[in-house]
N, C-alpha and C positions, 0 to 999 in steps of 0.2 A: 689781190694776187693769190694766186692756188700756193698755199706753200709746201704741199705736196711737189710740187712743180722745181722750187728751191731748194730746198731741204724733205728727207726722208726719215724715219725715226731708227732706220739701219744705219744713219750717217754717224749718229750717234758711239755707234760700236766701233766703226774705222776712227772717227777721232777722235778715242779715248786709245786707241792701240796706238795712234801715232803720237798721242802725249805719252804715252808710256814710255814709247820706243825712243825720243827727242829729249823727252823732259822728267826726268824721274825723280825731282828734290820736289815735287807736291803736284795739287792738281790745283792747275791754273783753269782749267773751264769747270770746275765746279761740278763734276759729275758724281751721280751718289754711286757707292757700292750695291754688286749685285743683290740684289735680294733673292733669299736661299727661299723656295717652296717646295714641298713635296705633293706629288700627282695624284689620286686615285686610279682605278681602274674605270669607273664609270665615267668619268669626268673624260679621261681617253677616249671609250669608247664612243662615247655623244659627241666629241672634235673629229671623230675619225668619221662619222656617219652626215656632219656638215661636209667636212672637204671633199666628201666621195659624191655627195647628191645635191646638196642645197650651193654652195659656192659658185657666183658666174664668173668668175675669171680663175686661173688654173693659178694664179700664183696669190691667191686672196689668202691671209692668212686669219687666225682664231686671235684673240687678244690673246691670248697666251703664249703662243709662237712669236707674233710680231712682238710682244715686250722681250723676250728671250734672245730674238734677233738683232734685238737694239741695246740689247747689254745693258737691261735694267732689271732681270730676274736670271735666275736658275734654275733649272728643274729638274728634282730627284727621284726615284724612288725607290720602293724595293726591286733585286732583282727577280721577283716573283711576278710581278706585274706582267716582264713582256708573255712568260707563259702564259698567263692569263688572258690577255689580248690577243692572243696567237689563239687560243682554246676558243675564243669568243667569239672570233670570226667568221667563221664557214656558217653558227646558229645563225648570227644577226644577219649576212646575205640573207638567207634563205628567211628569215623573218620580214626582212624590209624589201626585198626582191628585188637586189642589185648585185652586180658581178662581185663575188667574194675577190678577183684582182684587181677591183679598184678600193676594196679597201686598205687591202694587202700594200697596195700604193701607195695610199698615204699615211698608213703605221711607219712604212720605211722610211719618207720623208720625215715624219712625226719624229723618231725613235731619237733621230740623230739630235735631236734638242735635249735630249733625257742622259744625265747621269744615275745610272744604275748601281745602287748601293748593296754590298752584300748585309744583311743584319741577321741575328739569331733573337727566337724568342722564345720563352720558356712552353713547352706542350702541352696542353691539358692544362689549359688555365680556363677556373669557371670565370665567363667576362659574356657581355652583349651578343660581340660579333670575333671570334676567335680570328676570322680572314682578314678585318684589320689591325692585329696586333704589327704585323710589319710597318705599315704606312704610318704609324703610331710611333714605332720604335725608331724607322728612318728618320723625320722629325725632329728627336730627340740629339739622334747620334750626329747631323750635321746643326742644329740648332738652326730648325727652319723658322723664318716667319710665321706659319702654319700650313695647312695642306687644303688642298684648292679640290671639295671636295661637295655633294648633297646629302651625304651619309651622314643621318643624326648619330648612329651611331658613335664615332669618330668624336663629336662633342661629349657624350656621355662617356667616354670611356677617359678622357681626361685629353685628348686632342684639340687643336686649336684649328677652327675651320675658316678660312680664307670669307670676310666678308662678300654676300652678292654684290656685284659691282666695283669690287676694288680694280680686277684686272681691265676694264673699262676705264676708269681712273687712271690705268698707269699707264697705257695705251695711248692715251689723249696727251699726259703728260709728257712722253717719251716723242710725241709730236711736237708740241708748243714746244720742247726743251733743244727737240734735230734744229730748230727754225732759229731758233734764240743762241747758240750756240755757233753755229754754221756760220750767221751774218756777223757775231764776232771774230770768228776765224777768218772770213771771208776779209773783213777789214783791218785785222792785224795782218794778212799777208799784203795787202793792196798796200797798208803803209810803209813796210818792210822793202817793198818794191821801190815805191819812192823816194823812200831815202837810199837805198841803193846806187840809184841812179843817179843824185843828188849829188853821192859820196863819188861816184865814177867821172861825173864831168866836172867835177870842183877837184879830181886826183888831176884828171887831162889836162887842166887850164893849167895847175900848177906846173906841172910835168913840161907844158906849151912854153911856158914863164919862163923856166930853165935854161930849157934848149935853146932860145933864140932870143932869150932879155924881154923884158918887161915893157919897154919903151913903144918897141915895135908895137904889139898887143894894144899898147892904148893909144897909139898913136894910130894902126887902123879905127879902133872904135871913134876916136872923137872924126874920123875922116865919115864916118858911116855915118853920122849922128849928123855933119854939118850938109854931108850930101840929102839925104832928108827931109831936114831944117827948109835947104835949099829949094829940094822941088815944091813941098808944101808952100812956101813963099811963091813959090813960080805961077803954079796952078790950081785953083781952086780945085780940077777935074779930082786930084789925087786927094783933099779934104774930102770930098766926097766920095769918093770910093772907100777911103778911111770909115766914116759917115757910116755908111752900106754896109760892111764888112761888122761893125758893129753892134749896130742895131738887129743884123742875122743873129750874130753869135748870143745877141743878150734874148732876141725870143726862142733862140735853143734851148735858152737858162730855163727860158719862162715852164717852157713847154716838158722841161726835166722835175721841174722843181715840185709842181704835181704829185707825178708816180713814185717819185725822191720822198716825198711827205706822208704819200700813202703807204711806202715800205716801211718809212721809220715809225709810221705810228702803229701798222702791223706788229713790228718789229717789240714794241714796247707792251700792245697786245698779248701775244704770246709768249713773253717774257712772265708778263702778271699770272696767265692763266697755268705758266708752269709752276711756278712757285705755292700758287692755291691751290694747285691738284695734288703737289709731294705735298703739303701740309695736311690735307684732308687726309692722304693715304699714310703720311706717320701718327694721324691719333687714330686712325683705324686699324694699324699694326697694334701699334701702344696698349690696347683693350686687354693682349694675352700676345701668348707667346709659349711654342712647343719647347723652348729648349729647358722650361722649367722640369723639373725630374718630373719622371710618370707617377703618380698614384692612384690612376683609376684600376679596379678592380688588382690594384696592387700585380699589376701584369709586367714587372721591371723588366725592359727588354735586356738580352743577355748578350750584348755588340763586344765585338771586338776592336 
């Protein structure tokens, strides 16, 4: 089964808003908290230059957006950035010879995923690369995971740089997790429903009981039961129809029990594989971490 088809890794983000909305004394599906990262400009720039020329579907998105849409990341940065991507635009059309409004397109779709941080940082500080002191300092001031970035610089200056491959990692995981999630919700409403209905005709029979005594009530059933009884004695025709009616209903079973088997073991599939991808991507968070105080080139950012 396509569990694309079932579940989305966007489902993710609606049913953590409807446990929120429903259930606020804990989290009952088990969803981890955002993870804070902050952007670069380049890192931007190279997402903007996929979604405008290489992407064949108009709603395909970067691992980076699709995790963001699934409410397993957040993404910050300085407010210096969008100038910066604004600045960059009009060269890289003309560099890579495509319509500077299709990139402009997808900064704007882009944008709306980006918390914009204001930050101060001290001027004329001797350091590597002075232009990422912000992305440095954002970092710092929301206490990001690290910053999802290729600038060695950003490591050397005391920065914590987003492993290659992790947002691939949390991508995959935020899949396996829509799928593993979904089919549990999917089956705590389906029981929910059941008993409902369970509790509705077992209120009615009571309710039946009341109104017009008990006796009646059993006294049609054992009248049902012996007329029955009766025809079945009568005529074999209705043993066998019985017969019929059965042996359909049980190669329905048969014939359920199949794709029933293959979802459940799907189902346990992408259970494991979600578990072993957040595992891999918490000892790879684990390695470092921005929100320890700055000390590279003693560049303390000055946040408010």
């Amino acid at each position: 089964m396509d569990k694309g088809l079932f579940a989305k890794s966007d489902d993710l983000a609606s049913l953590k808003a409807l446990e929120e909305r429903y259930h606020s004394g804990g989290n009952l599906l088990r969803l981890p908290e955002r993870i804070p990262f902050v952007i670069d400009t380049n890192k931007v720039l190279g997402d903007l230059l996929w979604m405008s020329t290489r992407r064949e579907k108009l709603d395909a998105r970067t691992d980076l957006l699709e995790v963001a849409d699934a409410g397993i990341a957040t993404i910050y940065a300085p407010k210096k950035l969008k100038a910066e991507v604004e600045r960059h635009l009009p060269k890289l059309a003309k560099e890579r010879r495509i319509p500077v409004d299709a990139l402009k397109a997808s900064w704007s779709l882009y944008q709306r995923r980006i918390i914009f941080v204001p930050v101060r940082v001290r001027k004329n500080m001797a350091c590597r690369d002075p232009e990422d002191l912000a992305f440095i300092a954002t970092a710092i001031k929301i206490q990001a995971a690290g910053v999802i970035t290729r600038d060695k610089d950003i490591k050397a200056m005391g920065g914590q740089p987003i492993p290659a491959g992790l947002l691939r990692k949390l991508r995959d995981y935020a899949r396996s997790k829509a799928f593993e999630v979904k089919t549990q919700a999917t089956g705590a409403f389906i029981l929910v429903v059941l008993i409902t209905l369970f509790a509705i005709s077992l209120r009615m029979l009571v309710r039946g009981g009341r109104r017009i005594g008990w006796p009646p009530i059993i006294a049609v059933g054992i009248a049902i039961a012996a007329v029955v009884a009766a025809s079945e004695s009568a005529s074999g025709k209705n043993r066998q129809l019985l017969s019929k009616i059965w042996n359909e209903m049980r190669e329905a079973m048969l014939a359920l029990n199949k794709p029933l088997g293959d979802f459940v073991a799907q189902y346990c599939d992408e259970k494991e594989k979600a578990e072993t991808l957040w595992k891999e991507v918490g000892e790879e968070l684990a390695l470092g971490t921005s929100s320890v105080p700055y000390s590279g080139d003693k560049a303390i950012p000055d946040a408010p």
